[in-house]
C-alpha positions as a Markdown table, in Angstrom:
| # | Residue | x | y | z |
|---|---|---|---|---|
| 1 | Unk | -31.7 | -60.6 | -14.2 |
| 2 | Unk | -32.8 | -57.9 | -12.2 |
| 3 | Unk | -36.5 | -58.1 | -13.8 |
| 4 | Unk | -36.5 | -61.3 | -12.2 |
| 5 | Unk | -35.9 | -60.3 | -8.8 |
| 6 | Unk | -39.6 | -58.4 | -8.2 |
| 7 | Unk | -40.8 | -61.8 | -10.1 |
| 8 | Unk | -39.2 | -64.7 | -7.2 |
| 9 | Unk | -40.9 | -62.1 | -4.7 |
| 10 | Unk | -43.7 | -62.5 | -5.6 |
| 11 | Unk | -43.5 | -66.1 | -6.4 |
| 12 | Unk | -42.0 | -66.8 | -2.7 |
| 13 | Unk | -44.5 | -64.2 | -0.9 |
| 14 | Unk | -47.9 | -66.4 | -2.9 |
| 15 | Unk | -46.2 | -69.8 | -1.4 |
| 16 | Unk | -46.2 | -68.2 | 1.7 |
| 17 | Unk | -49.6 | -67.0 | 1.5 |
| 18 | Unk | -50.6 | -70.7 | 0.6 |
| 19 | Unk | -48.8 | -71.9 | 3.8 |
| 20 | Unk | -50.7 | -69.8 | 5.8 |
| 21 | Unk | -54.2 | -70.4 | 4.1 |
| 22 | Unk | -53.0 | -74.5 | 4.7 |
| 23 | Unk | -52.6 | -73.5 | 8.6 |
| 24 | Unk | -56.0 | -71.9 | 8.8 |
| 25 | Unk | -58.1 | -75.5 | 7.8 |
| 26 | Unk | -55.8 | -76.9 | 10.8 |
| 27 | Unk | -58.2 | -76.0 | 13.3 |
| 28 | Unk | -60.9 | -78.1 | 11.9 |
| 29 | Unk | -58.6 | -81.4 | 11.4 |
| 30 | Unk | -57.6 | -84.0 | 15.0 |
| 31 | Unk | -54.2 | -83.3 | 17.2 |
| 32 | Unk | -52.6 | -85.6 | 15.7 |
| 33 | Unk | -52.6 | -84.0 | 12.2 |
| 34 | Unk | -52.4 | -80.7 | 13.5 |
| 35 | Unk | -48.8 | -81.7 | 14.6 |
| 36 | Unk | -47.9 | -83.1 | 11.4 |
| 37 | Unk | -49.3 | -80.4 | 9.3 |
| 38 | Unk | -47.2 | -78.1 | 11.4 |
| 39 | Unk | -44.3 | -80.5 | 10.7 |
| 40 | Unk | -45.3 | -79.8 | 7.1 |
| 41 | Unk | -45.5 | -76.3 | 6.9 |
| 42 | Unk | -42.5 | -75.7 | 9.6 |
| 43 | Unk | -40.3 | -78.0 | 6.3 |
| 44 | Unk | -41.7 | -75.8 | 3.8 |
| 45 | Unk | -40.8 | -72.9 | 5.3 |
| 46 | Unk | -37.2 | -74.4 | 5.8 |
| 47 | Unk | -36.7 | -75.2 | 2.6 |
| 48 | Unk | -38.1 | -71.8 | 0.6 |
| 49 | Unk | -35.9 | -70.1 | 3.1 |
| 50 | Unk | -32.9 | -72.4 | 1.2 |
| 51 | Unk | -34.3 | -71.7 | -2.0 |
| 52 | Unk | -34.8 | -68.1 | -1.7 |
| 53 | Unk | -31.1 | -67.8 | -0.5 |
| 54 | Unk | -29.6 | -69.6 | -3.2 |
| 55 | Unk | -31.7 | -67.8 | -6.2 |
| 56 | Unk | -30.6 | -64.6 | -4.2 |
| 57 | Unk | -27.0 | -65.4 | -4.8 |
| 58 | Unk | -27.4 | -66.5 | -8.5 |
| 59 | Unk | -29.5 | -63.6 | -9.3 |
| 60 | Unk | -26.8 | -61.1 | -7.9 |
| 61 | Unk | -27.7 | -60.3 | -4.9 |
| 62 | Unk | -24.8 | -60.9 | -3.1 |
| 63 | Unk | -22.0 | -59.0 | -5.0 |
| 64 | Unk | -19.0 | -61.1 | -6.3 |
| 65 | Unk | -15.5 | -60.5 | -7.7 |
| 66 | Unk | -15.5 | -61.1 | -11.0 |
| 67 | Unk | -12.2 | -60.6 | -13.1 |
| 68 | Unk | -9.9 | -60.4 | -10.1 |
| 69 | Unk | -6.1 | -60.0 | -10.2 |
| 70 | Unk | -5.5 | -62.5 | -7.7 |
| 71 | Unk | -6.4 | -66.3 | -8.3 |
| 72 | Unk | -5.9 | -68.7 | -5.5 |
| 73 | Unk | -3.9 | -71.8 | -7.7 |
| 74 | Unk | -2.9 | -74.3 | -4.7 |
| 75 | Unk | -3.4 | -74.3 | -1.1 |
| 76 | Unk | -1.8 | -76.9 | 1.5 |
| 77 | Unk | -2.3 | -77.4 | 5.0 |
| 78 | Unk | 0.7 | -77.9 | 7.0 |
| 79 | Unk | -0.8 | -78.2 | 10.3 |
| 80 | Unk | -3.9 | -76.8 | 12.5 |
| 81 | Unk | -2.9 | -73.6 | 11.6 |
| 82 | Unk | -0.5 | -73.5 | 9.1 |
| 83 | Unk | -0.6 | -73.4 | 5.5 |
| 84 | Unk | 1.1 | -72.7 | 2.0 |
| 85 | Unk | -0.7 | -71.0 | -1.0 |
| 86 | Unk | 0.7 | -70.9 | -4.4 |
| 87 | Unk | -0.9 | -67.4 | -5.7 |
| 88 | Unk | -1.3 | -65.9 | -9.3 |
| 89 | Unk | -1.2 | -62.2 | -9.4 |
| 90 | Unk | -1.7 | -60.3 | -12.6 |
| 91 | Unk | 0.5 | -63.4 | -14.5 |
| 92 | Unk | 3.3 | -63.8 | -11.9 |
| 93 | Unk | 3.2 | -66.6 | -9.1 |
| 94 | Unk | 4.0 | -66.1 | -5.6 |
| 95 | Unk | 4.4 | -69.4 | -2.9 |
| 96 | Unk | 3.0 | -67.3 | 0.5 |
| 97 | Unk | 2.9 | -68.8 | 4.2 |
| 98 | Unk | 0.2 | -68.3 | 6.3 |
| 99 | Unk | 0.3 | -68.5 | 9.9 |
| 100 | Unk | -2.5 | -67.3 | 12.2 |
| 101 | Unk | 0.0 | -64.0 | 13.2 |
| 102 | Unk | 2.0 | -63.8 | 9.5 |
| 103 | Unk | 2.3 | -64.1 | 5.5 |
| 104 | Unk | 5.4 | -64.2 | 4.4 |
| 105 | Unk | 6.4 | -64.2 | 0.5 |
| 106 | Unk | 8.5 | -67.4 | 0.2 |
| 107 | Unk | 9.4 | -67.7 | -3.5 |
| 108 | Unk | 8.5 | -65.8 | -6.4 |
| 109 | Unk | 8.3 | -67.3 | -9.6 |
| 110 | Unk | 9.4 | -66.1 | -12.9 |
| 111 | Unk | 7.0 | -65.6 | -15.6 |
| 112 | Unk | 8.1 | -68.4 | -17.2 |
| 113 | Unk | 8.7 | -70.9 | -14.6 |
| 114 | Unk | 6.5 | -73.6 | -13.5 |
| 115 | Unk | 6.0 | -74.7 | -10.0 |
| 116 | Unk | 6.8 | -78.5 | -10.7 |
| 117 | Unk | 10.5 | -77.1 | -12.3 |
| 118 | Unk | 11.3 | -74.8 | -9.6 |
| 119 | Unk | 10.4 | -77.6 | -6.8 |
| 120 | Unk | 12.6 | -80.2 | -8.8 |
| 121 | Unk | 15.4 | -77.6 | -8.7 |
| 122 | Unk | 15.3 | -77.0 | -5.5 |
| 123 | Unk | 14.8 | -81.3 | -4.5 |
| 124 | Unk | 17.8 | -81.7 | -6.8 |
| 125 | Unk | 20.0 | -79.1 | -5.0 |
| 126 | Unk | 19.1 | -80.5 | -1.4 |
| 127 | Unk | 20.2 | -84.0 | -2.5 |
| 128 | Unk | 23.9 | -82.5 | -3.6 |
| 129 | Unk | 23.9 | -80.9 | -0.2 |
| 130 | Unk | 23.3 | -84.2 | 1.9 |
């Protein structure tokens, strides 16, 4: 991938050459079109800046995680500012709050328990309760 990078330079610089030749003939053409070829140009300068971002991030330009030990499973919004994410970390699940000033561990789950299991559990031991 990285032979292709000099490649999509190039390829994006001779556009933008092409958009600036395109500009030159402007002079010679009405106000009218001048506006719209500026219109024109001003788009296809918008969208190569797009396209040129997004083949930057597929060709590995911006540098990802790949493999990592943590895998967001679940996340839940309780409120504005409030949530609960079920984690997986190297196997083992952990239910975390979030608060804008906290994160606090609230359950950690076996290695062979299930979050749907642990959740009935815990519905089933509240209803005894009441």
């Amino acid at each position: 991938m990285s032979k292709l990078k000099p490649l999509i330079f190039f390829f994006l610089m001779s556009i933008g050459e092409l958009v600036l030749a395109a500009s030159s003939t402007v002079s010679e053409i009405g106000m009218g079109s001048r506006f719209v070829s500026m219109l024109g140009g001003l788009f296809v300068i918008v969208v190569l800046i797009f396209v040129s971002a997004w083949l930057y991030k597929k060709m590995g330009g911006v540098t990802q995680i790949q493999g990592a030990d943590i895998q967001v499973c679940a996340r839940q919004s309780l409120g504005t500012r409030e949530k609960v994410i079920l984690l997986r970390v190297k196997g083992q699940e952990l239910l975390v709050g979030v608060t804008p000033s906290s994160i606090t561990t609230l359950h950690v789950f076996e290695p062979g328990d299930a979050f749907e299991s642990v959740l009935s559990e815990q519905q089933e031991a509240e209803s005894h309760e009441s």
